[in-house]
C-alpha positions as CSV (number, residue, x, y, z in Angstrom):
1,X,0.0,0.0,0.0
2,X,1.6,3.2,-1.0
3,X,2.1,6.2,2.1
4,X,-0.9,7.7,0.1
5,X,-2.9,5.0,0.7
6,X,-2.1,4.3,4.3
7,X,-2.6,8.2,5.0
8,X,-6.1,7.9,3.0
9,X,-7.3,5.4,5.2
10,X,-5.6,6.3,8.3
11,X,-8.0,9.5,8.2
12,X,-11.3,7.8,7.3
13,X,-10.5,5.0,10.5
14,X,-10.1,8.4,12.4
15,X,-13.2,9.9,11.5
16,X,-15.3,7.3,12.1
17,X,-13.5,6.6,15.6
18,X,-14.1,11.0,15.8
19,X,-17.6,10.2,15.0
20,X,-18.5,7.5,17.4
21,X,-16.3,9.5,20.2
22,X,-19.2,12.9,20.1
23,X,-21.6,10.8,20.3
24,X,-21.0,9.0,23.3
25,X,-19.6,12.1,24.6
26,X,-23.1,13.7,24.1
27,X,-25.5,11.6,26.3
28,X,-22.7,12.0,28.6
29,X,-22.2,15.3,29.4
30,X,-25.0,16.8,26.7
31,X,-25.3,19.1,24.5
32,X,-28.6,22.0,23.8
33,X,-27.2,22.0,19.8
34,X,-28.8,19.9,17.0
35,X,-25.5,19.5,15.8
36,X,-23.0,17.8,18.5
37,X,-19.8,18.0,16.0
38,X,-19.9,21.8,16.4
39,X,-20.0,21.7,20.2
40,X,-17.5,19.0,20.8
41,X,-14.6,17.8,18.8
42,X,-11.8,15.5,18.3
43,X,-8.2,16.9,18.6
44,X,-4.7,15.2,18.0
45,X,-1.6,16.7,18.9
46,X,1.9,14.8,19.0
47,X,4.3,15.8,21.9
48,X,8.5,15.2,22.0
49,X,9.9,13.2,24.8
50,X,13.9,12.3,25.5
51,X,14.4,8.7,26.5
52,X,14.3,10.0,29.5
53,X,10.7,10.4,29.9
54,X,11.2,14.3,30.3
55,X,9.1,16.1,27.1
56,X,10.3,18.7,25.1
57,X,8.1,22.3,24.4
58,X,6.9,22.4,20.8
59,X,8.9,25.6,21.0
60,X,12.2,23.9,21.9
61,X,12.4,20.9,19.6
62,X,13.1,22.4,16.6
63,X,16.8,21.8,16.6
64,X,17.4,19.5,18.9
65,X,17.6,16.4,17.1
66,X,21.1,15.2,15.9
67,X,22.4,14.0,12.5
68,X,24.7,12.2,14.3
69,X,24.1,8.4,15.3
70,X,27.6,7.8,16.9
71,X,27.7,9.6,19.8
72,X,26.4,7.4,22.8
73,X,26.2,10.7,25.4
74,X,22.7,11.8,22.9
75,X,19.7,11.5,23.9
76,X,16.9,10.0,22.0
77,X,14.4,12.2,20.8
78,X,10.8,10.0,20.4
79,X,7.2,11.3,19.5
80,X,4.0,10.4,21.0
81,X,0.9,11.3,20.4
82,X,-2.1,12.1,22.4
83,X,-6.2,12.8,21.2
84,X,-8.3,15.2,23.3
85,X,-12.1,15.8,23.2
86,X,-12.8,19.3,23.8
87,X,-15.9,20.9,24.1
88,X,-16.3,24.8,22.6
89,X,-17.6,26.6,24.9
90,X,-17.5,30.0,23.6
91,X,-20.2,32.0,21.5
92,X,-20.5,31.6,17.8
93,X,-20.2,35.1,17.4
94,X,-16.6,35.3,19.3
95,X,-13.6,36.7,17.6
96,X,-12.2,33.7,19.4
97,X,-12.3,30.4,20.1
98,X,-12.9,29.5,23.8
99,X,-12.6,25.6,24.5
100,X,-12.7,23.0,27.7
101,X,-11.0,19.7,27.6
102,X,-12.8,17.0,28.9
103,X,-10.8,14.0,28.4
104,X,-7.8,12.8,26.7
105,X,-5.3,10.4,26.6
106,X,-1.5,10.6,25.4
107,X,1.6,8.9,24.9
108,X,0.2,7.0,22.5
109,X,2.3,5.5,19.6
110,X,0.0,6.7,17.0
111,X,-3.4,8.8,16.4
112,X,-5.9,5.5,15.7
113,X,-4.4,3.8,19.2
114,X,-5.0,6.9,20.7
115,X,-8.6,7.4,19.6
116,X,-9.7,4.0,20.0
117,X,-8.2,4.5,23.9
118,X,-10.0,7.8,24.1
119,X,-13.5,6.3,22.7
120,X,-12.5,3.0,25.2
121,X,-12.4,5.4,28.0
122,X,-15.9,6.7,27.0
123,X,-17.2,3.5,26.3
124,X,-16.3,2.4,30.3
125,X,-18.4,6.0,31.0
126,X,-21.0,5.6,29.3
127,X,-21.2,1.6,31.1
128,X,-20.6,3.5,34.5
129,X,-23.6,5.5,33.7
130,X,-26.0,3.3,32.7
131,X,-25.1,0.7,35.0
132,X,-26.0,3.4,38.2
133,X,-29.4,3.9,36.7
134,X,-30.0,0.6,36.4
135,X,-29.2,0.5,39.8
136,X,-31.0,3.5,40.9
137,X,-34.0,2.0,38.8
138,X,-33.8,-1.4,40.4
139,X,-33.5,0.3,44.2
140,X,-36.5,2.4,43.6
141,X,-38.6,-0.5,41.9
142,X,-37.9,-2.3,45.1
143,X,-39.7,0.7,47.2
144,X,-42.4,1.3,45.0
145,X,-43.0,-2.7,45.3
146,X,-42.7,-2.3,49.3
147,X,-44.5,0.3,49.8
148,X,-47.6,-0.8,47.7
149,X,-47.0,-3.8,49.9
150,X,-47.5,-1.4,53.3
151,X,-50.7,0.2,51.5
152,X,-52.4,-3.5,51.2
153,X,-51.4,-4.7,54.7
């Protein structure tokens, strides 16, 4: 498959991981718009680390990796990459853009792995959710059945 290719599909497995992401992050922590893409969205960014584990400022790595391979005293410069879901929280009619994050993940050793963690962690939510109101539903079935119990006593 040609880097093309890969790229091509790369970005279509990304925006249907994007797409399932909003809309389990909708039910979750809602949304007044008809349109949920243009309240929350899907954000990559990549971040430099040294082998260390320390990271590097965007601003700070532009020079710093070496041509040379024979000098053992270098540190090894790696990228990682992380996928955020922010949620726009500004006015459409804002000279600027005003965001929240609301969850991400990172150092991950590509975009997809990263979304498909991010849209895990949502999944696990969404679960957590559903399961208390089960609960919640179960507990108040339960008085609803005792205390029609009391009434015919």
């Amino acid at each position: 498959m040609s880097t093309h290719a890969a790229q091509l599909l790369e970005q279509q497995l990304f925006t249907a991981i994007k797409t399932q992401i909003i809309s389990l992050a909708t039910p979750l922590y809602g949304t007044r718009s008809e349109d949920a893409s243009k309240v929350y969205d899907v954000v990559t960014y990549s971040m430099t680390t040294n082998s260390d584990g320390s990271s590097n400022d965007s601003r700070s790595t532009f020079n710093t990796a070496s041509t040379s391979s024979n000098n053992d005293d270098e540190e090894e410069i790696m990228s990682t990459y992380g996928v955020a879901l922010i949620l726009y929280t500004g006015a459409s009619n804002s000279p600027f853009t005003s965001w929240t994050l609301i969850s991400h993940v990172e150092d991950q050793p590509d975009i997809i792995t990263g979304a498909n963690c991010l849209l895990e962690d949502l999944r696990k939510g969404m679960g957590g959710v559903i399961s208390k109101f089960m609960s919640l539903l179960s507990f108040l079935l339960f008085c609803l059945r005792v205390s029609i119990l009391d009434f015919y006593s």
